[in-house]
C-alpha positions as CSV (number, residue, x, y, z in Angstrom):
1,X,-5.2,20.0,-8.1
2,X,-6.4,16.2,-9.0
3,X,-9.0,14.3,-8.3
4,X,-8.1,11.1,-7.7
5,X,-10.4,8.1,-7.2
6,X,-10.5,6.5,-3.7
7,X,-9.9,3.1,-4.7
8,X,-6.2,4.4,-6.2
9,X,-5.4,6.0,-3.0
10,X,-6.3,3.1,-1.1
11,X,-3.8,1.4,-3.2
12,X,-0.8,4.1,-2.7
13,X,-1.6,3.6,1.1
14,X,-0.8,0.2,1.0
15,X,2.1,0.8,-0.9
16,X,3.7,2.9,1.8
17,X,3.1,0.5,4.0
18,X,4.5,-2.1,1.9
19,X,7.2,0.1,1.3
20,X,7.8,0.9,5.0
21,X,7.6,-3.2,5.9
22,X,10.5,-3.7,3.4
23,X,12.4,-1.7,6.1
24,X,11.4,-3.0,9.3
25,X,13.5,-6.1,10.7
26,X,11.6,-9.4,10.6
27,X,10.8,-9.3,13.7
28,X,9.0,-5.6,13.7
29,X,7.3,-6.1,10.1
30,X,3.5,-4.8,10.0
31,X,0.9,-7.8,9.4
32,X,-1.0,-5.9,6.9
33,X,-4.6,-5.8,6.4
34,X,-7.1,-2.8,5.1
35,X,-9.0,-2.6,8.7
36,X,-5.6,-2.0,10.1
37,X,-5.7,0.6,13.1
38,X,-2.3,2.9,11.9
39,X,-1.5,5.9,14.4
40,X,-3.3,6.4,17.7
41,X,-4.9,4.3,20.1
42,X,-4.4,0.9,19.5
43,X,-1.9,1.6,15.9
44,X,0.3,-0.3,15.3
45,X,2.9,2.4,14.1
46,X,5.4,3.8,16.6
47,X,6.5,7.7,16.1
48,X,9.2,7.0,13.7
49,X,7.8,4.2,11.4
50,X,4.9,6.6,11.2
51,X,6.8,9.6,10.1
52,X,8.8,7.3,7.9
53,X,5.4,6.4,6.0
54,X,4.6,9.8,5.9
55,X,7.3,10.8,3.9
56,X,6.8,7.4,2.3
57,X,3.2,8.7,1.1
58,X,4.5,12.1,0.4
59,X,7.2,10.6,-2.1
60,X,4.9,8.4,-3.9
61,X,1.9,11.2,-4.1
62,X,4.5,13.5,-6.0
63,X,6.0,10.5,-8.1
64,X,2.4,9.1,-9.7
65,X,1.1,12.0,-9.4
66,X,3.5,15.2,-9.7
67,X,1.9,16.5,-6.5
68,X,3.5,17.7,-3.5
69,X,1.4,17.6,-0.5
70,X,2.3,17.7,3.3
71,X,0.8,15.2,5.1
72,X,1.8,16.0,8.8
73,X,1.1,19.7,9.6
74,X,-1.5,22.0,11.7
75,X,-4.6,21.2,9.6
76,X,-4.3,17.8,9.6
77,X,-3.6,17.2,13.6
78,X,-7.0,19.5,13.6
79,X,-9.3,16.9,11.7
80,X,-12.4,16.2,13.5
81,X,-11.6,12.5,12.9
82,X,-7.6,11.1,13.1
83,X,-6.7,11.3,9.5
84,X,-3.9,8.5,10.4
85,X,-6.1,6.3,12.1
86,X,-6.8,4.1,9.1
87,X,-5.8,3.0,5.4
88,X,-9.5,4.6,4.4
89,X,-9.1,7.6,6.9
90,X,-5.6,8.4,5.6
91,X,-6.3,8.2,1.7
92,X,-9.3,10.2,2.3
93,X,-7.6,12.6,3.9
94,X,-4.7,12.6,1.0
95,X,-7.9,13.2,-1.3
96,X,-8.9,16.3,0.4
97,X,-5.4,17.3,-0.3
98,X,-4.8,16.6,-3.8
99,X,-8.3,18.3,-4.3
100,X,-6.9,21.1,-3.0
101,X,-9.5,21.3,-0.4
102,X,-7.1,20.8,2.5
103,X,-4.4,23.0,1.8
């Protein structure tokens, strides 16, 4: 598997989230911002825009980087800490994956 810096997965998260905003209705877009709190208490994703940036995250992971990961599954909903809480949380996470330290 890769290892990929942080910084660049930071960047894909936002992406998806861009990504996701260019299919939400004016009214329902995301005000983006890297402190953002995504899935959980107080995130601002519902249950479907979050597995819609899922699969988001999943498509662009294997497009840059010709790696197929699974976000949503067993091990991740066992993290000590919400893996989907935050952009940092999240690309972390999709670090430990590409790393093959997750999987």
């Amino acid at each position: 598997m890769k290892q990929i810096e942080q910084g660049a997965l930071n960047q894909l998260v936002w992406e998806g989230l861009e990504e996701l905003n260019d299919t939400l209705e004016d009214d329902q877009k995301l005000t983006l911002s890297q402190d953002m709190a995504l899935f959980g208490k107080e995130g601002v994703l519902d249950s479907l825009d979050f597995v819609n940036l899922v699969m988001i995250l999943e498509d662009l992971v294997h497009d840059k980087y010709g790696e197929s990961i699974t976000l949503m599954d067993e091990k991740a909903f066992s993290q000590k800490h919400n893996p989907f809480h935050k952009i940092d949380a999240l690309s972390m996470y999709i670090k430990t994956l590409l790393a093959g330290d997750g999987q």
